[in-house]
C-alpha positions as CSV (number, residue, x, y, z in Angstrom):
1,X,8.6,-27.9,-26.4
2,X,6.0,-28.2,-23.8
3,X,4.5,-26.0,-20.7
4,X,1.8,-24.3,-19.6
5,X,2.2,-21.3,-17.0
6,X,-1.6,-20.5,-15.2
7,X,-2.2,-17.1,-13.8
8,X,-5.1,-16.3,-11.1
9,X,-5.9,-14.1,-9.0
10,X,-7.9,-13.0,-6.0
11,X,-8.6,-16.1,-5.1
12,X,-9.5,-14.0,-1.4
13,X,-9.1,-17.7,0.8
14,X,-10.8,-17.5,3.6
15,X,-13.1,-14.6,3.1
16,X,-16.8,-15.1,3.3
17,X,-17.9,-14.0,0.0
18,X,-15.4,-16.1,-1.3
19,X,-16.1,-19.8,-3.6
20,X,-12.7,-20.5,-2.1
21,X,-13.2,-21.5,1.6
22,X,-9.3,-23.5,1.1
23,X,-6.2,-23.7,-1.0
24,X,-7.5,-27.0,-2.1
25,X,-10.1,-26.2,-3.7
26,X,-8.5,-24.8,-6.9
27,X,-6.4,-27.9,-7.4
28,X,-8.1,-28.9,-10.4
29,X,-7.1,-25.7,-11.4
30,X,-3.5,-26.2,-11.4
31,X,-3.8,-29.8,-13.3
32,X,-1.1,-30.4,-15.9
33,X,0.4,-26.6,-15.1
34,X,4.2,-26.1,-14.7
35,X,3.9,-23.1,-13.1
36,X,1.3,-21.5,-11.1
37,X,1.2,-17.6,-11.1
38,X,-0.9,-16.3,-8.1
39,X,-1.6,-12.2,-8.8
40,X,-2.1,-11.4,-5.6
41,X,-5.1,-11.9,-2.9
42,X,-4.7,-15.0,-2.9
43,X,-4.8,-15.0,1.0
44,X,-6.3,-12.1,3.3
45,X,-3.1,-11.8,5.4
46,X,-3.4,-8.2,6.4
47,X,-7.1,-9.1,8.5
48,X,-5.4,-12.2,9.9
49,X,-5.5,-9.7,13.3
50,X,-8.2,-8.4,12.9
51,X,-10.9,-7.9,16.0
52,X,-12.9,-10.5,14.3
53,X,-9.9,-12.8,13.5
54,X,-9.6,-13.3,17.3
55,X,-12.2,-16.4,17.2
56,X,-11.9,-17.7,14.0
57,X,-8.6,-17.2,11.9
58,X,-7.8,-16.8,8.4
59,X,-6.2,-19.5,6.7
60,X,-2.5,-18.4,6.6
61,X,0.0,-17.8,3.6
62,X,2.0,-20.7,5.2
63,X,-0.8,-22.9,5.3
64,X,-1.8,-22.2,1.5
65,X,1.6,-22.6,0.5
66,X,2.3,-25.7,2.2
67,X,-1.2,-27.1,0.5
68,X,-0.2,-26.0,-2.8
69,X,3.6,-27.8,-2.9
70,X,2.1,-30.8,-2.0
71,X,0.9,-30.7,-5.3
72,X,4.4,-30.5,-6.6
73,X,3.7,-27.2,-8.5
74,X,5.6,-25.0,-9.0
75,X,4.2,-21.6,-7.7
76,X,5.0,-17.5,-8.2
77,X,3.0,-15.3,-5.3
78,X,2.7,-11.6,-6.6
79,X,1.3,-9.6,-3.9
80,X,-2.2,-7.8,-3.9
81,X,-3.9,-5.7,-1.7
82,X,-5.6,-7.5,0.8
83,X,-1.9,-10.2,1.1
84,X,0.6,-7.3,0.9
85,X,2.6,-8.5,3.3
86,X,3.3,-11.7,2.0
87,X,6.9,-11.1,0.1
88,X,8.1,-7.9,-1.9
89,X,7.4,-9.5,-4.9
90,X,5.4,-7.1,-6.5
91,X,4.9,-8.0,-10.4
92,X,6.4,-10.1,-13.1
93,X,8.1,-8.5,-16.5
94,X,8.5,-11.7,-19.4
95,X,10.4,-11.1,-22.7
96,X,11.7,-7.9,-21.9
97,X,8.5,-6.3,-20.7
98,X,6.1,-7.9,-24.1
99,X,4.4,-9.5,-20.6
100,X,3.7,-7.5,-17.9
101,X,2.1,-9.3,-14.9
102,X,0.5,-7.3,-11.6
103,X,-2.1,-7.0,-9.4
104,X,-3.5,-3.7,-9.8
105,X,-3.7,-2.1,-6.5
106,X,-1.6,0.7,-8.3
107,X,-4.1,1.8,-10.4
108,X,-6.1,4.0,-8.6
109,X,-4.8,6.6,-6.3
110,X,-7.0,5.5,-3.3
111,X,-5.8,1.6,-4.3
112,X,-9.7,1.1,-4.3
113,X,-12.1,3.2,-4.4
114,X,-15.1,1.0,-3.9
115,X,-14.0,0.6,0.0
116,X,-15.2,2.1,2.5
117,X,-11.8,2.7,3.4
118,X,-11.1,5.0,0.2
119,X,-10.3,7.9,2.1
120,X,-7.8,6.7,4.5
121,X,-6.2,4.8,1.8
122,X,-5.6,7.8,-0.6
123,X,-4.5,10.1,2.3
124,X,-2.0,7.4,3.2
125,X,-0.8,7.1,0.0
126,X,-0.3,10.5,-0.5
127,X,1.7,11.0,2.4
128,X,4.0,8.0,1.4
129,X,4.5,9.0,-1.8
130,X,5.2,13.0,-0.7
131,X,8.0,11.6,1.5
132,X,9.2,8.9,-0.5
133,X,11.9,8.9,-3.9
134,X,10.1,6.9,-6.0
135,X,12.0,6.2,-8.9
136,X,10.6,3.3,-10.9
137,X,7.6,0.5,-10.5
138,X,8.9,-2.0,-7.9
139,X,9.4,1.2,-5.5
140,X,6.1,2.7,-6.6
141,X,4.3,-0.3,-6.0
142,X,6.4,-0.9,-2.4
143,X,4.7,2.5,-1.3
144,X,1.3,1.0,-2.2
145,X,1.6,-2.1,0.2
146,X,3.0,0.2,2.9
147,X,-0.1,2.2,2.0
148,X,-2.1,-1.0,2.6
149,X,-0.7,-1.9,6.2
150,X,-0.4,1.1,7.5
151,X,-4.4,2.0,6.9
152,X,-4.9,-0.9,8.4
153,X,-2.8,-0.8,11.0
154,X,-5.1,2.9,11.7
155,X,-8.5,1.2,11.0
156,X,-8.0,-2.5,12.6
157,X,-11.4,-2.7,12.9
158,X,-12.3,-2.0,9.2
159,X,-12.5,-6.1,8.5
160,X,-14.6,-7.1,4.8
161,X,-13.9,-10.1,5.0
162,X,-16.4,-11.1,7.8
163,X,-19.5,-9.8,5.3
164,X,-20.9,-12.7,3.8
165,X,-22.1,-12.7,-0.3
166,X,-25.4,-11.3,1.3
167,X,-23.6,-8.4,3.8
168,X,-21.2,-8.1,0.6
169,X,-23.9,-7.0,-2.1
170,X,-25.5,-4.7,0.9
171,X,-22.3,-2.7,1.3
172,X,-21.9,-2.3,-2.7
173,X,-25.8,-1.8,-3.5
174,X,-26.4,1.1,-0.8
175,X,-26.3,4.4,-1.0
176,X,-27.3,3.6,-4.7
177,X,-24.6,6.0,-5.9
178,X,-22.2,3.5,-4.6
179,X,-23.0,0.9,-7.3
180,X,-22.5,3.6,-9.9
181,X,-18.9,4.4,-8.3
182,X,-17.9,0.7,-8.6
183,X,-19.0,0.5,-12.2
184,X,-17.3,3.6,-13.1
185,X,-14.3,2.2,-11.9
186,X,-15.2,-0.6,-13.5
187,X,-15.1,1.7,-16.5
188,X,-11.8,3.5,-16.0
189,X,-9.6,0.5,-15.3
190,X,-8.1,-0.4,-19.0
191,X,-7.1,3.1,-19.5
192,X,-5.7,3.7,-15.9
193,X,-3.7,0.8,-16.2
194,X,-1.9,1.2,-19.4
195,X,-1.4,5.0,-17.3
196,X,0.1,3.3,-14.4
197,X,2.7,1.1,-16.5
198,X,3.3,4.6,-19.4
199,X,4.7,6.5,-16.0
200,X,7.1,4.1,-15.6
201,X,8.2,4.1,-19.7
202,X,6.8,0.4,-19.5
203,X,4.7,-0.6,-22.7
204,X,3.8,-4.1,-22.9
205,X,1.9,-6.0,-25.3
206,X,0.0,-7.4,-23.0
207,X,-0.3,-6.3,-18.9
208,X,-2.6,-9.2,-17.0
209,X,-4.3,-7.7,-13.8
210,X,-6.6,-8.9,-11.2
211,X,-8.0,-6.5,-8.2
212,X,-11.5,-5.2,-9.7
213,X,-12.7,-8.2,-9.9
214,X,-14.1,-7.4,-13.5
215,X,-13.1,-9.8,-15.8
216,X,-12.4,-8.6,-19.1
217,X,-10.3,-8.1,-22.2
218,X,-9.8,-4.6,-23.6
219,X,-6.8,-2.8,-26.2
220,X,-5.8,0.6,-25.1
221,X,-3.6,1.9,-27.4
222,X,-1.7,-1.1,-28.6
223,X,-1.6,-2.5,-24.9
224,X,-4.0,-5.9,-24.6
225,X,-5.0,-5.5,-20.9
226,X,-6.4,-8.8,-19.5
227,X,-8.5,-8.7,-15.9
228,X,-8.7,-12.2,-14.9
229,X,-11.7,-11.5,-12.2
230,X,-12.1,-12.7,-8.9
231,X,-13.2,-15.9,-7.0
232,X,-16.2,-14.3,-5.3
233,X,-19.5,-15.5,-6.9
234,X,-19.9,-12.6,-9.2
235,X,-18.8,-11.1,-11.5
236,X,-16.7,-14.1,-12.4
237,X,-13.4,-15.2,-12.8
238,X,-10.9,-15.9,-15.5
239,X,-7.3,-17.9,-15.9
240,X,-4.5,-17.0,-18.3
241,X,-2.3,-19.5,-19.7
242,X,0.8,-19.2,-21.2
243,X,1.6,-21.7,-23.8
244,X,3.9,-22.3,-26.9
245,X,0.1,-21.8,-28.7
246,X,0.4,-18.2,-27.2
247,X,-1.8,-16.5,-24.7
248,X,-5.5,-18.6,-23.8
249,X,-7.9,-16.9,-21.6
250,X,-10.7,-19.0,-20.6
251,X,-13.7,-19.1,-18.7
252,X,-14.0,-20.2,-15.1
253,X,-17.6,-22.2,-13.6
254,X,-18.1,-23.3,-10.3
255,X,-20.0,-26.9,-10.6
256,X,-21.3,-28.2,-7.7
257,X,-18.6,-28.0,-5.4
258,X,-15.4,-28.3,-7.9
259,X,-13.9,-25.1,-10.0
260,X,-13.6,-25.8,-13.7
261,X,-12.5,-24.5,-16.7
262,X,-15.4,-23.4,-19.1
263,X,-14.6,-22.1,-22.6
264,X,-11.7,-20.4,-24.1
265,X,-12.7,-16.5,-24.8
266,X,-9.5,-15.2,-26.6
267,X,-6.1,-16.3,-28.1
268,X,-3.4,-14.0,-28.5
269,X,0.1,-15.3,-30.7
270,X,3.1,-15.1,-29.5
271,X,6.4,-14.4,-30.9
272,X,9.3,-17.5,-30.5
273,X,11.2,-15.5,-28.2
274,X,8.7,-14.6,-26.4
275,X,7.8,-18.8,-26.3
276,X,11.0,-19.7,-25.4
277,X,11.7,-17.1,-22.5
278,X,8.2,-18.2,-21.3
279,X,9.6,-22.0,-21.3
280,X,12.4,-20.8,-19.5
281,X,10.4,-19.5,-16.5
282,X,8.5,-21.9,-16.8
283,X,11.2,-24.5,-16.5
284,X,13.0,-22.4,-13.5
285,X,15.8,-21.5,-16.0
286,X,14.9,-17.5,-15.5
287,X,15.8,-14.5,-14.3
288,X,12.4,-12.7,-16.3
289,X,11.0,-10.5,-13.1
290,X,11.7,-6.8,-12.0
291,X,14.1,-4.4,-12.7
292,X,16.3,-6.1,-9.7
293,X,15.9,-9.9,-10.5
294,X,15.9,-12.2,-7.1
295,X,17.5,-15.6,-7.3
296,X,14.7,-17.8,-9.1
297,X,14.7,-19.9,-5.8
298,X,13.6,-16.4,-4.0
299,X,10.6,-16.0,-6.7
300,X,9.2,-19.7,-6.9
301,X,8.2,-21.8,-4.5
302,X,9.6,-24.9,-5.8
303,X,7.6,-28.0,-6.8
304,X,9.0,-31.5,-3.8
Protein backbone atom coordinates (compact mmCIF):
# COMPACT_ATOMS: atom_id res chain seq x y z
CA UNK A 1 0.00 0.00 0.00
CA UNK A 2 1.01 3.34 -1.20
CA UNK A 3 -0.26 7.19 -1.06
CA UNK A 4 0.46 10.20 0.27
CA UNK A 5 -2.52 12.88 0.98
CA UNK A 6 -0.81 16.81 1.36
CA UNK A 7 -2.70 19.32 3.36
CA UNK A 8 -2.06 23.27 3.00
CA UNK A 9 -3.44 26.02 3.63
CA UNK A 10 -3.79 29.70 3.17
CA UNK A 11 -1.92 29.77 0.35
CA UNK A 12 -3.86 33.62 0.03
CA UNK A 13 -3.07 33.60 -4.23
CA UNK A 14 -3.04 36.74 -5.32
CA UNK A 15 -2.69 38.75 -2.30
CA UNK A 16 0.31 41.12 -1.93
CA UNK A 17 1.81 39.83 1.18
CA UNK A 18 1.63 36.61 -0.26
CA UNK A 19 4.99 34.18 -1.66
CA UNK A 20 2.27 32.84 -3.84
CA UNK A 21 1.66 35.33 -6.70
CA UNK A 22 0.05 31.95 -8.81
CA UNK A 23 -1.37 28.43 -8.45
CA UNK A 24 1.85 27.28 -10.04
CA UNK A 25 3.96 28.09 -7.93
CA UNK A 26 3.32 25.39 -5.28
CA UNK A 27 3.60 22.60 -7.83
CA UNK A 28 6.56 21.24 -6.42
CA UNK A 29 4.53 21.04 -3.61
CA UNK A 30 2.16 18.60 -4.84
CA UNK A 31 4.99 16.18 -6.42
CA UNK A 32 4.32 12.51 -6.01
CA UNK A 33 0.92 13.47 -3.88
CA UNK A 34 -2.32 11.54 -4.54
CA UNK A 35 -4.38 13.90 -3.12
CA UNK A 36 -4.05 17.45 -2.48
CA UNK A 37 -6.12 18.92 0.53
CA UNK A 38 -6.36 22.76 0.27
CA UNK A 39 -7.80 24.13 3.95
CA UNK A 40 -9.11 27.02 2.83
CA UNK A 41 -7.70 30.52 1.56
CA UNK A 42 -6.36 29.20 -0.92
CA UNK A 43 -7.78 32.05 -3.26
CA UNK A 44 -9.20 35.58 -2.05
CA UNK A 45 -12.58 35.14 -3.76
CA UNK A 46 -14.62 37.29 -1.48
CA UNK A 47 -12.28 40.71 -2.56
CA UNK A 48 -12.42 39.58 -6.22
CA UNK A 49 -15.07 42.92 -6.27
CA UNK A 50 -13.49 44.77 -4.39
CA UNK A 51 -13.04 48.74 -5.23
CA UNK A 52 -9.53 47.96 -5.80
CA UNK A 53 -10.19 44.73 -7.80
CA UNK A 54 -11.64 46.94 -10.48
CA UNK A 55 -8.05 47.51 -12.19
CA UNK A 56 -6.29 44.62 -11.36
CA UNK A 57 -8.16 41.27 -10.52
CA UNK A 58 -7.58 38.47 -8.32
CA UNK A 59 -6.69 35.26 -9.81
CA UNK A 60 -9.95 33.30 -9.67
CA UNK A 61 -10.92 29.85 -8.09
CA UNK A 62 -11.58 28.76 -11.69
CA UNK A 63 -8.33 29.75 -12.75
CA UNK A 64 -6.40 27.99 -9.77
CA UNK A 65 -8.38 24.99 -10.28
CA UNK A 66 -7.87 24.66 -13.83
CA UNK A 67 -3.85 25.19 -13.15
CA UNK A 68 -3.89 22.67 -10.55
CA UNK A 69 -5.72 19.57 -12.77
CA UNK A 70 -3.41 20.12 -15.25
CA UNK A 71 -1.18 18.54 -12.93
CA UNK A 72 -3.40 15.52 -12.84
CA UNK A 73 -3.93 15.78 -9.02
CA UNK A 74 -6.28 15.04 -7.39
CA UNK A 75 -7.53 18.00 -5.28
CA UNK A 76 -10.09 18.56 -2.00
CA UNK A 77 -10.99 22.65 -1.51
CA UNK A 78 -12.21 23.19 2.09
CA UNK A 79 -13.31 26.64 2.43
CA UNK A 80 -11.62 29.43 4.62
CA UNK A 81 -12.37 32.81 5.32
CA UNK A 82 -11.11 34.99 2.80
CA UNK A 83 -12.61 31.94 -0.29
CA UNK A 84 -15.94 31.23 1.53
CA UNK A 85 -17.70 31.32 -1.32
CA UNK A 86 -16.05 28.84 -3.20
CA UNK A 87 -18.23 25.41 -2.41
CA UNK A 88 -20.06 24.36 0.96
CA UNK A 89 -17.49 22.22 1.64
CA UNK A 90 -16.64 23.12 4.91
CA UNK A 91 -14.21 20.45 6.72
CA UNK A 92 -13.16 16.87 6.28
CA UNK A 93 -13.92 13.98 9.12
CA UNK A 94 -11.35 10.61 8.37
CA UNK A 95 -11.78 7.33 10.26
CA UNK A 96 -14.79 8.21 12.02
CA UNK A 97 -13.71 11.56 13.28
CA UNK A 98 -9.67 10.20 14.57
CA UNK A 99 -8.93 13.13 11.65
CA UNK A 100 -10.62 16.17 11.76
CA UNK A 101 -9.62 18.64 8.99
CA UNK A 102 -10.84 22.58 8.94
CA UNK A 103 -9.93 25.84 8.41
CA UNK A 104 -10.45 27.57 11.55
CA UNK A 105 -12.44 30.58 10.88
CA UNK A 106 -14.83 29.04 13.61
CA UNK A 107 -12.66 29.48 16.35
CA UNK A 108 -13.13 32.78 17.37
CA UNK A 109 -16.39 34.49 17.76
CA UNK A 110 -15.40 37.57 15.64
CA UNK A 111 -13.75 34.79 12.92
CA UNK A 112 -10.62 37.03 13.42
CA UNK A 113 -9.84 39.15 15.66
CA UNK A 114 -6.66 40.64 14.37
CA UNK A 115 -8.86 42.47 11.49
CA UNK A 116 -9.70 45.57 11.41
CA UNK A 117 -12.95 44.21 10.61
CA UNK A 118 -13.39 42.40 14.10
CA UNK A 119 -16.27 44.20 15.02
CA UNK A 120 -18.48 43.94 12.16
CA UNK A 121 -17.59 40.42 11.85
CA UNK A 122 -18.71 39.35 15.48
CA UNK A 123 -21.89 41.51 15.27
CA UNK A 124 -22.73 39.67 12.07
CA UNK A 125 -22.14 36.53 13.46
CA UNK A 126 -24.11 37.11 16.25
CA UNK A 127 -27.06 38.01 14.50
CA UNK A 128 -26.76 34.92 12.22
CA UNK A 129 -26.39 32.65 14.81
CA UNK A 130 -29.51 34.39 17.06
CA UNK A 131 -31.68 33.67 14.02
CA UNK A 132 -30.37 30.60 12.90
CA UNK A 133 -31.02 26.56 14.28
CA UNK A 134 -27.82 25.54 14.34
CA UNK A 135 -27.64 22.08 15.05
CA UNK A 136 -24.26 20.48 14.32
CA UNK A 137 -20.66 21.64 12.66
CA UNK A 138 -21.41 21.79 8.92
CA UNK A 139 -24.43 24.31 9.83
CA UNK A 140 -22.30 26.15 12.39
CA UNK A 141 -19.65 26.60 10.15
CA UNK A 142 -22.35 27.61 7.03
CA UNK A 143 -23.23 30.60 9.41
CA UNK A 144 -19.61 31.58 9.60
CA UNK A 145 -19.12 31.95 5.73
CA UNK A 146 -22.47 33.75 5.54
CA UNK A 147 -20.92 35.80 8.34
CA UNK A 148 -17.91 36.40 6.01
CA UNK A 149 -19.86 37.66 2.85
CA UNK A 150 -22.24 39.49 4.34
CA UNK A 151 -19.48 41.84 6.29
CA UNK A 152 -18.17 42.17 3.25
CA UNK A 153 -20.85 42.70 1.34
CA UNK A 154 -21.40 45.95 4.24
CA UNK A 155 -17.69 46.99 4.21
CA UNK A 156 -16.67 46.53 0.26
CA UNK A 157 -14.21 48.75 0.71
CA UNK A 158 -12.40 46.91 3.63
CA UNK A 159 -9.81 45.14 1.00
CA UNK A 160 -6.24 43.58 2.85
CA UNK A 161 -5.24 42.21 0.22
CA UNK A 162 -3.94 45.39 -1.60
CA UNK A 163 -1.35 46.01 1.63
CA UNK A 164 1.85 44.77 0.60
CA UNK A 165 4.34 42.72 3.31
CA UNK A 166 5.46 46.35 4.19
CA UNK A 167 1.56 47.99 4.52
CA UNK A 168 0.93 44.42 6.11
CA UNK A 169 3.47 44.58 9.15
CA UNK A 170 2.24 48.41 9.55
CA UNK A 171 -1.35 47.43 10.10
CA UNK A 172 -0.34 44.52 12.72
CA UNK A 173 2.62 46.57 14.50
CA UNK A 174 0.45 49.89 15.27
CA UNK A 175 -1.30 50.80 17.86
CA UNK A 176 1.35 48.60 19.66
CA UNK A 177 -1.47 46.89 21.58
CA UNK A 178 -2.43 45.44 18.35
CA UNK A 179 0.65 43.08 18.13
CA UNK A 180 -0.09 41.95 21.72
CA UNK A 181 -3.83 41.09 20.51
CA UNK A 182 -2.57 38.96 17.53
CA UNK A 183 -0.16 37.08 19.87
CA UNK A 184 -2.75 36.44 22.35
CA UNK A 185 -4.78 34.95 19.88
CA UNK A 186 -1.89 33.42 18.85
CA UNK A 187 -1.96 32.09 22.34
CA UNK A 188 -5.58 30.92 22.71
CA UNK A 189 -5.91 29.01 19.49
CA UNK A 190 -5.12 25.16 20.65
CA UNK A 191 -7.55 25.48 23.39
CA UNK A 192 -10.29 27.32 21.42
CA UNK A 193 -10.19 24.84 18.84
CA UNK A 194 -10.46 21.64 20.68
CA UNK A 195 -13.68 24.10 22.21
CA UNK A 196 -15.02 24.56 18.87
CA UNK A 197 -14.97 20.81 17.81
CA UNK A 198 -16.11 19.54 22.07
CA UNK A 199 -19.50 21.76 21.21
CA UNK A 200 -20.23 19.71 18.58
CA UNK A 201 -19.40 16.11 20.70
CA UNK A 202 -16.50 15.82 18.04
CA UNK A 203 -13.12 14.54 19.64
CA UNK A 204 -10.49 13.71 17.33
CA UNK A 205 -7.11 12.64 17.74
CA UNK A 206 -5.85 14.95 15.71
CA UNK A 207 -7.81 18.34 14.23
CA UNK A 208 -5.32 20.09 11.37
CA UNK A 209 -6.18 23.92 11.03
CA UNK A 210 -4.83 26.76 9.11
CA UNK A 211 -6.30 30.59 9.52
CA UNK A 212 -3.69 32.12 12.22
CA UNK A 213 -1.12 31.70 10.29
CA UNK A 214 0.92 30.33 13.39
CA UNK A 215 2.28 27.29 12.65
CA UNK A 216 2.47 24.94 15.33
CA UNK A 217 1.86 21.60 17.13
CA UNK A 218 0.23 21.55 20.52
CA UNK A 219 -1.91 18.53 22.73
CA UNK A 220 -4.91 19.87 24.50
CA UNK A 221 -6.37 17.30 26.38
CA UNK A 222 -5.67 14.29 24.28
CA UNK A 223 -6.55 16.28 21.01
CA UNK A 224 -2.98 16.79 18.74
CA UNK A 225 -3.96 20.16 17.08
CA UNK A 226 -1.74 20.82 14.01
CA UNK A 227 -1.67 24.74 12.47
CA UNK A 228 -0.02 24.33 9.21
CA UNK A 229 0.73 28.34 8.89
CA UNK A 230 0.32 30.44 6.09
CA UNK A 231 2.15 31.34 2.78
CA UNK A 232 2.82 35.00 3.65
CA UNK A 233 6.56 35.48 4.41
CA UNK A 234 6.27 35.14 8.20
CA UNK A 235 5.57 33.40 10.37
CA UNK A 236 5.94 30.34 8.13
CA UNK A 237 4.19 27.67 6.78
CA UNK A 238 3.81 23.96 7.29
CA UNK A 239 2.37 20.69 5.09
CA UNK A 240 0.73 17.68 6.61
CA UNK A 241 0.98 14.43 4.96
CA UNK A 242 -0.91 11.52 5.43
CA UNK A 243 0.87 8.29 4.79
CA UNK A 244 0.75 4.56 5.60
CA UNK A 245 4.02 5.78 7.99
CA UNK A 246 1.28 7.87 9.79
CA UNK A 247 1.02 11.66 10.08
CA UNK A 248 4.53 13.80 8.84
CA UNK A 249 4.53 17.45 9.45
CA UNK A 250 7.32 19.23 7.83
CA UNK A 251 8.85 22.37 7.36
CA UNK A 252 8.28 24.64 4.42
CA UNK A 253 11.40 27.25 2.86
CA UNK A 254 11.06 29.50 0.08
CA UNK A 255 14.50 29.26 -2.05
CA UNK A 256 15.01 31.58 -4.44
CA UNK A 257 11.93 31.55 -6.25
CA UNK A 258 10.76 27.78 -5.83
CA UNK A 259 8.75 26.50 -2.43
CA UNK A 260 10.35 23.44 -0.80
CA UNK A 261 10.07 21.15 1.72
CA UNK A 262 12.64 21.61 4.64
CA UNK A 263 12.75 19.10 7.52
CA UNK A 264 10.22 16.87 9.09
CA UNK A 265 9.18 18.39 12.73
CA UNK A 266 6.85 15.62 14.06
CA UNK A 267 5.45 11.99 13.31
CA UNK A 268 2.39 10.83 14.66
CA UNK A 269 1.36 6.71 14.15
CA UNK A 270 -1.46 5.76 12.88
CA UNK A 271 -3.74 2.99 13.55
CA UNK A 272 -4.44 0.31 10.19
CA UNK A 273 -7.83 1.44 9.96
CA UNK A 274 -7.18 4.57 10.19
CA UNK A 275 -4.25 3.76 7.07
CA UNK A 276 -6.60 2.03 5.16
CA UNK A 277 -9.64 4.57 5.28
CA UNK A 278 -6.86 7.20 4.48
CA UNK A 279 -5.98 5.02 1.24
CA UNK A 280 -9.37 4.96 0.39
CA UNK A 281 -9.78 8.72 0.16
CA UNK A 282 -6.97 8.81 -1.12
CA UNK A 283 -7.68 6.51 -3.94
CA UNK A 284 -11.37 8.19 -4.42
CA UNK A 285 -12.99 4.99 -3.00
CA UNK A 286 -14.56 7.30 0.07
CA UNK A 287 -17.32 8.63 1.45
CA UNK A 288 -14.95 10.00 4.85
CA UNK A 289 -16.40 13.86 4.87
CA UNK A 290 -19.30 15.52 7.02
CA UNK A 291 -22.09 14.34 8.69
CA UNK A 292 -24.00 14.50 5.15
CA UNK A 293 -21.41 12.87 2.73
CA UNK A 294 -21.57 14.39 -1.07
CA UNK A 295 -20.82 12.11 -4.01
CA UNK A 296 -16.81 11.82 -3.96
CA UNK A 297 -17.09 13.42 -7.49
CA UNK A 298 -18.82 16.52 -5.63
CA UNK A 299 -15.67 16.63 -3.02
CA UNK A 300 -12.59 16.13 -5.46
CA UNK A 301 -11.72 17.72 -8.24
CA UNK A 302 -10.66 14.82 -10.19
CA UNK A 303 -7.04 14.25 -11.52
CA UNK A 304 -7.41 14.31 -16.35
Amino acid sequence: MSFRIRILSDLHIGHKSSLLKEAGAIKPLAEDVDLLILNGDTVESKYADSEARRKQELPSFRDVDEEIRSWGIKTLYLTGNHDPDIGGHHYLQIAGSEILITHGDGIFENIAPWSRNAKALKETVQMLLANRRVQDFQSYLQAIKDAETEAHRKSPEYDPTVWGKFNMFVKQAWPPNHIFGILKCWKQTPRKAADMVKRFNVKPEFLIIGHTHKPGIWNVSGTWIINTGSFFIWPGAYCVDITPEGIVCQKISKLGRSLELAGEIRRFPLSESTIEDCAKLASGNSQSNTEKPRPLEQQITPSR
